[in-house]
C-alpha positions in Angstrom: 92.7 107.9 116.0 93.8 104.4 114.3 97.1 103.2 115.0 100.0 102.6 113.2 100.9 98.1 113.7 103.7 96.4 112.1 103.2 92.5 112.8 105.6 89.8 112.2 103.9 86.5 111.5 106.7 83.9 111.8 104.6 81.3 110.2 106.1 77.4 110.4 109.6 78.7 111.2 112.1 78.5 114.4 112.5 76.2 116.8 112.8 76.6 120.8 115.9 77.6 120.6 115.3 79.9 117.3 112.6 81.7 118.7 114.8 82.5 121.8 117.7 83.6 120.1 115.2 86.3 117.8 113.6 87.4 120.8 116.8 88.5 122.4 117.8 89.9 118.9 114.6 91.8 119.0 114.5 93.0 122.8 115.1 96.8 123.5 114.6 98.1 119.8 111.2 99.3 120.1 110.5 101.6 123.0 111.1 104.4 120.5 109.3 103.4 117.8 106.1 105.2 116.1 104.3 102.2 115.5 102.8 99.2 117.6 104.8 96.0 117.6 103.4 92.7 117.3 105.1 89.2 116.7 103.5 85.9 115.8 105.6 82.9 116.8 104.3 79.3 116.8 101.5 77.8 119.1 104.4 75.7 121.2 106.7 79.1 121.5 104.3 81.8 122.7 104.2 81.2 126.3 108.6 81.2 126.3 107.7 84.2 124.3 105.3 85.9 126.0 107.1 85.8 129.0 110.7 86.9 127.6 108.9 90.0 125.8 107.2 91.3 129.2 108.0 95.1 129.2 110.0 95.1 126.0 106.8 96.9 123.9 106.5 93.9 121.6 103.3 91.9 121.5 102.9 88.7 121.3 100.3 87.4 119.1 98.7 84.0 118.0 98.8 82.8 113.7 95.5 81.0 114.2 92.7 79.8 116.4 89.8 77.2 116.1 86.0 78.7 116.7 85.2 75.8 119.5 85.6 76.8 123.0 86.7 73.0 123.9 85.7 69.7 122.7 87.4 66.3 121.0 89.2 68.6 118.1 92.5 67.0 118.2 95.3 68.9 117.5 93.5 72.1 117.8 93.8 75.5 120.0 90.9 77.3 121.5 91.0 81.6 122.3 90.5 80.5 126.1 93.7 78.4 125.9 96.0 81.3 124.1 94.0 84.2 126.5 95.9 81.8 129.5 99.4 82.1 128.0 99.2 85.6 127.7 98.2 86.4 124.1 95.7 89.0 123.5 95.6 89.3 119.5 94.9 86.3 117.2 95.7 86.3 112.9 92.6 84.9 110.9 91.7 84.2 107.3 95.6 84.4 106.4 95.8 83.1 102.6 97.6 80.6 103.4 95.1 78.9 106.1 92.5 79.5 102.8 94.0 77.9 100.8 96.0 74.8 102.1 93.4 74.3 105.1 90.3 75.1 103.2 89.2 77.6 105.4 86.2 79.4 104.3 84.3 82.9 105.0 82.0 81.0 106.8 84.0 79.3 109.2 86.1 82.3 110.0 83.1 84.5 111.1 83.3 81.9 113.4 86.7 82.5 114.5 86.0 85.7 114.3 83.6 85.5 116.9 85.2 83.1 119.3 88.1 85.5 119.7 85.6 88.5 120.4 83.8 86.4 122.6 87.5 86.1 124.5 87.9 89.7 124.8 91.1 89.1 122.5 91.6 91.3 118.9 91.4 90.1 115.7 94.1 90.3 112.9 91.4 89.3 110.0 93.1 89.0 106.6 91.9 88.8 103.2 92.8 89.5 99.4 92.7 88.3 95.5 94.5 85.9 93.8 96.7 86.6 90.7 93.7 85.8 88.1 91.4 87.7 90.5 93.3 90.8 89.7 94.1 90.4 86.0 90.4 89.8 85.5 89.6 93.5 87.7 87.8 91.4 89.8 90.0 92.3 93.2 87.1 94.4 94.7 84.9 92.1 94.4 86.7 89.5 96.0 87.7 91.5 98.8 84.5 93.0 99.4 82.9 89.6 99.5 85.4 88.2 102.3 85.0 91.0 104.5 81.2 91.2 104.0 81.1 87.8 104.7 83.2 87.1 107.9 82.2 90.3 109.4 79.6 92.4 108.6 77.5 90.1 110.8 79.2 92.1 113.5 77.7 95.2 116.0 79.9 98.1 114.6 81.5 98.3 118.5 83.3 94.7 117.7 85.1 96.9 115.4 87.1 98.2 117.9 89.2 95.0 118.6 89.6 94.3 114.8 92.7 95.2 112.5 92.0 94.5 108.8 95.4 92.9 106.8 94.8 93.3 103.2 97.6 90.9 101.5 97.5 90.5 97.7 97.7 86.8 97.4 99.9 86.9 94.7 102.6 89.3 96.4 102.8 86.7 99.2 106.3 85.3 98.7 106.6 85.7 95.0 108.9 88.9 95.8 106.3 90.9 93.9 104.5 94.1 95.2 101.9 95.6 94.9 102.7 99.3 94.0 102.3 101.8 96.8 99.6 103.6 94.8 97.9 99.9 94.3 98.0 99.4 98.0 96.4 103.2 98.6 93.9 102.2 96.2 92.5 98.8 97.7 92.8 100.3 101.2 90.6 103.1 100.3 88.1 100.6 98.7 88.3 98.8 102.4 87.9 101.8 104.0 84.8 102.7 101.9 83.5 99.3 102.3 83.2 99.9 105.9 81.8 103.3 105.8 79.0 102.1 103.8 78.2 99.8 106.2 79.1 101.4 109.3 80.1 105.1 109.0 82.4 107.0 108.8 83.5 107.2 112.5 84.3 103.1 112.6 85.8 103.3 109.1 88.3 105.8 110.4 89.0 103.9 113.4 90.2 101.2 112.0 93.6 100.1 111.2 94.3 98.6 107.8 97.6 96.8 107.2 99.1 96.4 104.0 100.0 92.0 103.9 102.4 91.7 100.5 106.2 91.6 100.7 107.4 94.3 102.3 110.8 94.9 102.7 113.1 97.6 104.4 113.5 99.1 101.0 110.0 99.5 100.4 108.2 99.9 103.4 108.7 103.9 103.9 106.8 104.9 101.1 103.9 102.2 101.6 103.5 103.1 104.9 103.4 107.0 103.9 100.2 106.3 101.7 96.7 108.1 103.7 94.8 104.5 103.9 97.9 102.2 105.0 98.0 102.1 108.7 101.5 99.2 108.8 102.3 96.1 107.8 101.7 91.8 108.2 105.1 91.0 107.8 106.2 87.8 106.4 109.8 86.6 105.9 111.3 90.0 106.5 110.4 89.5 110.0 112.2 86.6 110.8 116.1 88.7 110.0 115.9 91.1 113.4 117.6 93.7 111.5 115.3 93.9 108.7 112.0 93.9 111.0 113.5 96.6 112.4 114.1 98.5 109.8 110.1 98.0 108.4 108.9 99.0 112.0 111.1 102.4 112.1 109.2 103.1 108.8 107.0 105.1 110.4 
């Protein structure tokens, strides 16, 4: 049975000191919850926050990774080097890394599979742009980014992926997709991946719902049939709103 993940990608935001004071904000609020619990802090806070979130039920996961093992890529972070500070789950294909960093399908198949190849999960996101949907061409832009960053893949990889669709347009704008327009493109994923794989992987897979969400909207995304949680942006950075999204469920 898929699970139920809300994940809090923090993006470029908080400091040392920031990141410890949300983490203590956030300690003790999840043991009850319905749903798994991931946050994403950035590459210089996840070992202080790995280490402070030990026992608390919160994971702590990585907002990116490069597909090289090693090598003379300056600035850059291998799946070896986040596997040794305790991270188990990396973010890929986030539409912001698309579009300011010019990463493309091809590329993150690559990611994809140096994180695999680390035993770690994959968070892989994807979704249309405003015109894209407009146009009616959503489905085909979706199917196209999964197809290409993945469907390289054994249908056992599947096990350590979560799929993130986030409408690209709903991505800060403080627009939403409508529940029912969220149901819809996560069936389309779903079906995407039973045509390729069957039914059993497609089932087993947990699809997140990327776009906005908010305490007051959350409950009745989550309740649609194909939305397993949520990638949550800015919500996730108040302790008291994350909160609320996670005890959705």
């Amino acid at each position: 049975m898929r699970k139920n993940i809300v994940a809090g990608n923090w993006k470029m935001n908080n400091d040392l000191s920031q990141t410890g004071s949300l983490i203590e904000a956030l300690k003790g609020k999840t043991k009850t919850s319905n749903a798994e619990v991931m946050v994403a802090p950035t590459f210089t806070n996840l070992y202080q926050a790995s280490e402070a979130l030990k026992g608390e039920g919160i994971e702590v996961i990585a907002q990116n990774v490069h597909f090289a093992e090693n090598g003379a890529y300056t600035g850059e972070i291998s799946a070896s080097m986040l596997k040794s500070v305790g991270v188990e789950t990396v973010i890929l294909g986030h539409s912001e890394r698309r579009e300011y960093f010019n990463e493309t399908d091809e590329m993150l198949a690559k990611k994809v599979d140096a994180v695999l190849a680390n035993n770690l999960r994959v968070i892989f996101c994807f979704g249309e742009v405003l015109e894209d949907r407009k146009s009616g061409n959503q489905e085909v832009i979706v199917e196209g980014q999964i197809k290409n960053a993945l469907f390289h893949l054994k249908a056992s990889a599947f096990k350590n992926i979560v799929l993130a669709y986030e409408p690209v347009w709903a991505i800060g704008t403080g627009e939403t997709a409508s529940p029912e327009q969220a149901q819809d493109m996560h069936a389309f994923i779903r079906k995407t991946l039973t045509d390729k794989y069957g039914s059993e992987v497609a089932d087993a897979v947990s699809i997140l719902y990327g776009g906005s969400v908010k305490p007051g909207n959350a409950q009745e995304i989550f309740s649609k049939p194909d939305v397993d949680g949520g990638l949550i942006g800015g919500a996730s950075l108040n302790a008291d709103d994350f909160f609320a999204i996670v005890n959705a469920f």
